[in-house]
C-alpha positions in Angstrom: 131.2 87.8 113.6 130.4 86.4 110.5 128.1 83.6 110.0 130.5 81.1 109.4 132.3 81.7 112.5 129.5 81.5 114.9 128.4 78.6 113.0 132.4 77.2 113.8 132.6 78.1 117.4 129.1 76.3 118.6 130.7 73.4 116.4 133.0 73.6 119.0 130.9 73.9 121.6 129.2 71.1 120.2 132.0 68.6 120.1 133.1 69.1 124.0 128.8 68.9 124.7 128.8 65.3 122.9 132.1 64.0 122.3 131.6 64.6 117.8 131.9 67.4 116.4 129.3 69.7 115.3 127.8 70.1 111.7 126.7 73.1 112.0 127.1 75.9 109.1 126.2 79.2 107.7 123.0 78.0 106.1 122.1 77.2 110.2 122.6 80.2 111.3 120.5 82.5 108.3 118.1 80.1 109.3 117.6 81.3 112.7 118.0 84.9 111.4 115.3 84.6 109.7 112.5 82.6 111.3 112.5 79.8 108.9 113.9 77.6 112.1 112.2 78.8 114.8 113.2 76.6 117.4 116.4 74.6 116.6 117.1 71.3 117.9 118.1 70.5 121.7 121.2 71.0 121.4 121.6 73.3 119.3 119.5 75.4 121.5 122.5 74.4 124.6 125.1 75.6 122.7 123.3 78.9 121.6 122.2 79.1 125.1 126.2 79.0 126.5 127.5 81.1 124.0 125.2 84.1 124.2 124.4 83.6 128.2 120.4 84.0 127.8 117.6 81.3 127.0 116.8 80.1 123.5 113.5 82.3 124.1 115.3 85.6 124.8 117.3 84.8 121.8 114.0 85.2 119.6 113.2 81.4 119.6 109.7 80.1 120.0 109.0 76.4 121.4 106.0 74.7 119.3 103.5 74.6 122.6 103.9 78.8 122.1 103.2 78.8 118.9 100.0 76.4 119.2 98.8 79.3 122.1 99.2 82.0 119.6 96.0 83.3 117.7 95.9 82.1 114.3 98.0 83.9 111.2 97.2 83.9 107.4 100.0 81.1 105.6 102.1 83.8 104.7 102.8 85.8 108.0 103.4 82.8 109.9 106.4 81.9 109.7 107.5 85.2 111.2 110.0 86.7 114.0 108.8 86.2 117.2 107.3 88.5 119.9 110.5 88.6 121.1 111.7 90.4 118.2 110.2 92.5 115.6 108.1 91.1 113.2 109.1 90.4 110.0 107.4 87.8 107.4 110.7 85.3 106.7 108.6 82.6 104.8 109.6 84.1 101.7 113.4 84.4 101.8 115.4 81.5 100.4 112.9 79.0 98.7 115.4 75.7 97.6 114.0 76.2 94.1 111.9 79.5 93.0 108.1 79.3 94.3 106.8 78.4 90.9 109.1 75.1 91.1 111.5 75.6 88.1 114.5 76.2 88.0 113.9 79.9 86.7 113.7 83.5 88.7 111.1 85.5 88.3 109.8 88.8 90.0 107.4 87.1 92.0 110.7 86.0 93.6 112.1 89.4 94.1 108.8 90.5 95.2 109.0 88.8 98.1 112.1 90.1 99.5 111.0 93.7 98.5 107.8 93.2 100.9 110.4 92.1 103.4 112.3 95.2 103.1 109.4 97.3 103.3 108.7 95.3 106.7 112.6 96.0 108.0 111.9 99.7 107.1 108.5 100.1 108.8 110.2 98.5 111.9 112.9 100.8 111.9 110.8 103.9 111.6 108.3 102.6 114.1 111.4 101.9 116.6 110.2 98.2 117.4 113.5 97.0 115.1 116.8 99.2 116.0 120.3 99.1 116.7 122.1 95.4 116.1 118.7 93.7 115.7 118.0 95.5 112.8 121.5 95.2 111.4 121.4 91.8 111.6 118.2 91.3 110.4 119.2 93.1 107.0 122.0 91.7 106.5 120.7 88.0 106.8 118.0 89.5 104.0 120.9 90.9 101.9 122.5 87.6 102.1 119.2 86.1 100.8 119.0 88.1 98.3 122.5 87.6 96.9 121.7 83.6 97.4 119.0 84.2 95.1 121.4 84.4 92.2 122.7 81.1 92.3 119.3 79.2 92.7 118.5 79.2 89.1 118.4 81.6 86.0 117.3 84.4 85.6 117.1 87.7 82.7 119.4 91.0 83.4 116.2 92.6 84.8 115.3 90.1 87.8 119.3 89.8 88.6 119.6 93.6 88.7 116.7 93.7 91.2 118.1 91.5 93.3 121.4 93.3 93.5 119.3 96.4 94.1 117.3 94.4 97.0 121.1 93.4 98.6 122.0 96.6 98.4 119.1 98.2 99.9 118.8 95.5 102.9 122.9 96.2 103.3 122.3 100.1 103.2 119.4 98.9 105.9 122.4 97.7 107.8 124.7 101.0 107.7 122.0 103.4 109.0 121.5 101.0 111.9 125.6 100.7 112.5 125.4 104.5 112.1 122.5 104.8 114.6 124.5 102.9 116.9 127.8 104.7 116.6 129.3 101.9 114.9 131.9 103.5 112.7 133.9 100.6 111.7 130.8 98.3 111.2 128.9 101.5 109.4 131.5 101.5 106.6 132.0 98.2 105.5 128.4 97.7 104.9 128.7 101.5 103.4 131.5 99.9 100.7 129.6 96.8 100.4 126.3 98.7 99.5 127.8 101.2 97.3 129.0 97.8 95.0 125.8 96.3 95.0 124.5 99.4 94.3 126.4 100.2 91.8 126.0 96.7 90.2 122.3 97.3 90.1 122.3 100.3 88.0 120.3 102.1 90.9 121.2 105.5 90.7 118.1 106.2 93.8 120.1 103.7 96.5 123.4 105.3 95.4 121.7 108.7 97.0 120.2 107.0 99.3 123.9 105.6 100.6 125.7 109.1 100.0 123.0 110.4 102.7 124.4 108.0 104.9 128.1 107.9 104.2 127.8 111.7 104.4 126.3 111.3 108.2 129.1 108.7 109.5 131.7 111.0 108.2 130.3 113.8 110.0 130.1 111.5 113.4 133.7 111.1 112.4 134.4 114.9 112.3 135.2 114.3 108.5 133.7 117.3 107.3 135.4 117.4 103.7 134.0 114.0 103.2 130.7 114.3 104.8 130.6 117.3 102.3 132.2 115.6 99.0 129.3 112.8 99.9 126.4 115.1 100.7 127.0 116.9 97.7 127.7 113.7 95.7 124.0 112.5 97.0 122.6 116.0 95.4 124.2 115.5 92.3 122.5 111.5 91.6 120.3 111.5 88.7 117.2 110.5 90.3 117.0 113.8 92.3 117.1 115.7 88.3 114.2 114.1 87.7 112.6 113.6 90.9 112.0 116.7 92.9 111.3 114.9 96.4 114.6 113.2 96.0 116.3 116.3 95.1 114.5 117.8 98.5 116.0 115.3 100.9 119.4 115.7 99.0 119.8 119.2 99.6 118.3 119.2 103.3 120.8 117.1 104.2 123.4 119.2 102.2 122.2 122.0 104.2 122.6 120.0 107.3 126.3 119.4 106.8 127.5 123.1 105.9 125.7 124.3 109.0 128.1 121.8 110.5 130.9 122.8 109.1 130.6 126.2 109.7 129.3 127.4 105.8 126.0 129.3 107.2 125.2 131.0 103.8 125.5 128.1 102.4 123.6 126.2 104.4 120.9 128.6 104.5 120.6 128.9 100.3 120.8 125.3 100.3 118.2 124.8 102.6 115.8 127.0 101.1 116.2 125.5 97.5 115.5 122.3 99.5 112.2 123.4 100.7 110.7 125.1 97.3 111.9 121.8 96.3 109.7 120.1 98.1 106.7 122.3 96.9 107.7 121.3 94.1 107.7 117.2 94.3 104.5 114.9 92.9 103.2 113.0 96.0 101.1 110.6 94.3 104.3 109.3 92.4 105.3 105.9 93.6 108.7 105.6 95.4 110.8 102.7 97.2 109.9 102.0 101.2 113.0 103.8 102.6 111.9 107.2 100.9 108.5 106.9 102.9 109.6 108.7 106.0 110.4 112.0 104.2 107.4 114.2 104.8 106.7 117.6 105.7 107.7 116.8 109.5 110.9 115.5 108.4 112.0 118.5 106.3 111.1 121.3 109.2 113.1 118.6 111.8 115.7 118.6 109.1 115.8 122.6 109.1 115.5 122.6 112.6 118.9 121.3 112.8 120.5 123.7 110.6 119.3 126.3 112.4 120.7 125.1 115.7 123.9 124.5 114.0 124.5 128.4 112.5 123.1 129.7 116.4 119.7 130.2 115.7 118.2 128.6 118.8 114.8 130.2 118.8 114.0 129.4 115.2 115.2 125.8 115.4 112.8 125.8 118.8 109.5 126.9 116.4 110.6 124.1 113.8 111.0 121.3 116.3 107.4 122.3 117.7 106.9 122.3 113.6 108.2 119.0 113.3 106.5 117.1 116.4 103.1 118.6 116.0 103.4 117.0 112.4 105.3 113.4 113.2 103.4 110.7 112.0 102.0 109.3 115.6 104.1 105.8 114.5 107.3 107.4 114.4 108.4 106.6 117.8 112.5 106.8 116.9 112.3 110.0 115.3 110.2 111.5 117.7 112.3 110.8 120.4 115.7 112.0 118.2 113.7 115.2 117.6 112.1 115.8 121.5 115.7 115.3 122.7 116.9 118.1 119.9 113.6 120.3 121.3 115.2 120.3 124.5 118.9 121.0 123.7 117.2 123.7 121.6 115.5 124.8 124.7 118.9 124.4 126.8 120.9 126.4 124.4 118.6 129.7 125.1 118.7 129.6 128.8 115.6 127.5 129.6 117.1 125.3 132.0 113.4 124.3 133.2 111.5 123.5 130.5 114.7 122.0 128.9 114.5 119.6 131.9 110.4 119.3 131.4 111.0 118.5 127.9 114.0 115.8 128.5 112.5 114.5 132.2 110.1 112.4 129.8 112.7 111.0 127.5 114.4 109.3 130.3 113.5 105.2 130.9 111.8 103.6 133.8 113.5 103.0 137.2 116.1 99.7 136.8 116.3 100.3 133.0 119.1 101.4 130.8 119.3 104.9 128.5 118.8 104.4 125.1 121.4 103.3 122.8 123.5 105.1 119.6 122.6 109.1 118.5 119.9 109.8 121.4 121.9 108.3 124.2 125.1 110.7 123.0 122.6 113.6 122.7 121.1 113.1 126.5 125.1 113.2 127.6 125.5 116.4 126.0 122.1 117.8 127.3 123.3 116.2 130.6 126.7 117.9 130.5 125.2 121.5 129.4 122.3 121.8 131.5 125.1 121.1 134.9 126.9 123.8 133.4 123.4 126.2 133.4 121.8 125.6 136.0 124.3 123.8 138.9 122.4 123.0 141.9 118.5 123.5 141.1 116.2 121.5 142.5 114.8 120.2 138.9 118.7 119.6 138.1 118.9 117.4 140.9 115.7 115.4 139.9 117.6 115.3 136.4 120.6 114.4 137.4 119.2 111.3 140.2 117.5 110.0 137.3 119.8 110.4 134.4 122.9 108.9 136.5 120.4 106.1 137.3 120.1 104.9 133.6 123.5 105.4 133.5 124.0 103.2 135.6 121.8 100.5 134.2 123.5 100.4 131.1 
């Protein structure tokens, strides 16, 4: 729901709590979002408490006596999201006038969010900050940054910025509803980013966004538009004159015509994408999203072309590639990437060390599977290995566990 409307329905919740109605509104709300109110007021906590059925404190709230126990911070991290939640440094999101006390924007101001981003993006590749969290979190910081505008003046340059700051917390917000397999959710924050985008002049988060519009279409079996994007993301002036950029464009290119059935294609493409990357200045500074495009990233990228065109064995040695390389933070991707080793694995016959590679990937006794692309991919590993291998004994230790966190969900 939008802001507004949770903000109207505790209101109401309010009202039959005390007998007046409630005050509460969308300014409230970013406020919790953010950390700047970390522990709202008795009864605001009751009604946040009814409507979402959990305690203030699994809610992300902390109660002052916690805070006093926790080991001292530096004046700008603390202000932060609590242990509950990931962290992320919220002090600097909406000042009432800009830091310097005028009523002018500067960079400094702009700064701040971009940290912030780079914090969102460090959580999401580190798998502490996923799936609704981390869409909500972004889109509280692109709402931020578009509140920004109307604090005070500011030149082209700072306002352009900002747009480019909304539209990368918003395209923040589509890769988790994509990650989620959020369709509906994924593309209004995918039309939403592509205008802020657009109205920041930032030809790099208008490739960034076609990378992502061209993977929802694809979950949507849209492969003429996951296509038309994919190549639309290649053709972005930032990967002309950025060779890294031009990499990751035609990787994922690759990706999609191995999907739709183009193998030539897909192989071509994929092989311009990795003398690309030979090709690309690594000492060049680039924004916070680009950062987990590496080496690793590129063979897991290849790894899934090759599985796509039947070329199980080769997509086996690049997976082995790609998590023998995986930065050791990378938890997310190195889970998306085991689960591929082991469909990989599956699709040649290896029914056993399939299982030994998946067996791993499955959660503790009581807890549930993990959400969005990797929970779809253990159901199809799930559904092919009963179809190989019905009635071995490491099957059955699959399956009792697997049907467990099924269950738990």
């Amino acid at each position: 729901m939008k802001q507004a409307e949770l903000a109207d329905r505790l209101n109401t919740r309010l009202g039959a709590l005390t007998g007046r109605p409630g005050k509460l509104t969308d300014r409230h709300v970013r406020n919790w979002l953010t950390g700047k109110t970390r522990w709202p007021q008795a009864r605001q906590r009751a009604v946040l408490e009814e409507e979402f059925g959990v305690s203030a404190e699994q809610l992300g709230f902390v109660p002052p006596a916690a805070r006093e126990r926790a080991p001292s911070e530096d004046p700008v991290r603390r202000r932060t999201f609590t242990t509950a939640t990931a962290s992320l440094t919220a002090a600097a999101l909406l000042p009432a006038v800009p830091s310097n006390g005028s009523a002018r924007l500067g960079m400094s101001d702009a700064d701040r969010l971009e940290r912030n981003f780079a914090e969102l993006v460090k959580g999401d590749n580190e798998g502490s900050s996923t799936g609704i969290r981390l869409e909500t979190r972004a889109l509280a910081h692109a709402q931020h940054a578009l509140d920004l505008q109307a604090v005070g003046q500011a030149s082209a340059r700072v306002r352009r910025r900002l747009y480019y700051l909304a539209a990368a917390f918003t395209g923040t917000a589509l890769w988790a509803a994509v990650e989620a397999q959020e369709p509906q959710r994924a593309q209004g924050h995918l039309h939403k980013a592509m205008t802020l985008s657009g109205m920041a002049g930032s030809s790099e988060m208008q490739m960034r966004l076609w990378g992502h519009a061209a993977l929802l279409a694809f979950q949507q079996r849209h492969m003429h538009d996951a296509l038309a994007a994919a190549e639309a993301g290649r053709r972005s002036h930032v990967c002309r004159s950025d060779a890294l950029f031009r990499s990751l464009a035609s990787a994922r290119l690759a990706g999609i015509q191995s999907a739709a059935g183009e193998d030539s294609a897909a192989l071509r493409t994929l092989a311009h994408a990795e003398q690309t990357y030979e090709q690309a200045d690594f000492e060049e500074q680039r924004p916070a999203w680009m950062s987990f495009f590496d080496r690793a990233e590129l063979e897991g990228l290849a790894a899934l072309v090759m599985g796509r065109i039947g070329r199980h064995d080769e997509s086996e040695a690049r997976l082995h590639r790609t998590l023998s390389l995986l930065r050791p933070e990378f938890h997310r991707n190195r889970t998306y990437y085991s689960v591929q080793l082991a469909l990989a694995q599956l699709a040649q016959g290896e029914a056993d060390q399939a299982v030994a590679t998946a067996l791993p990937l499955l959660p503790e006794e009581g807890e549930p599977l993990m959400a969005g692309r990797n929970r779809r991919l253990l159901r199809q590993f799930d559904r092919g290995l009963r179809r190989l291998a019905p009635g071995a004994g490491f099957v059955i230790e699959w399956q009792e566990r697997f049907t467990e966190g099924e269950k738990s969900l």
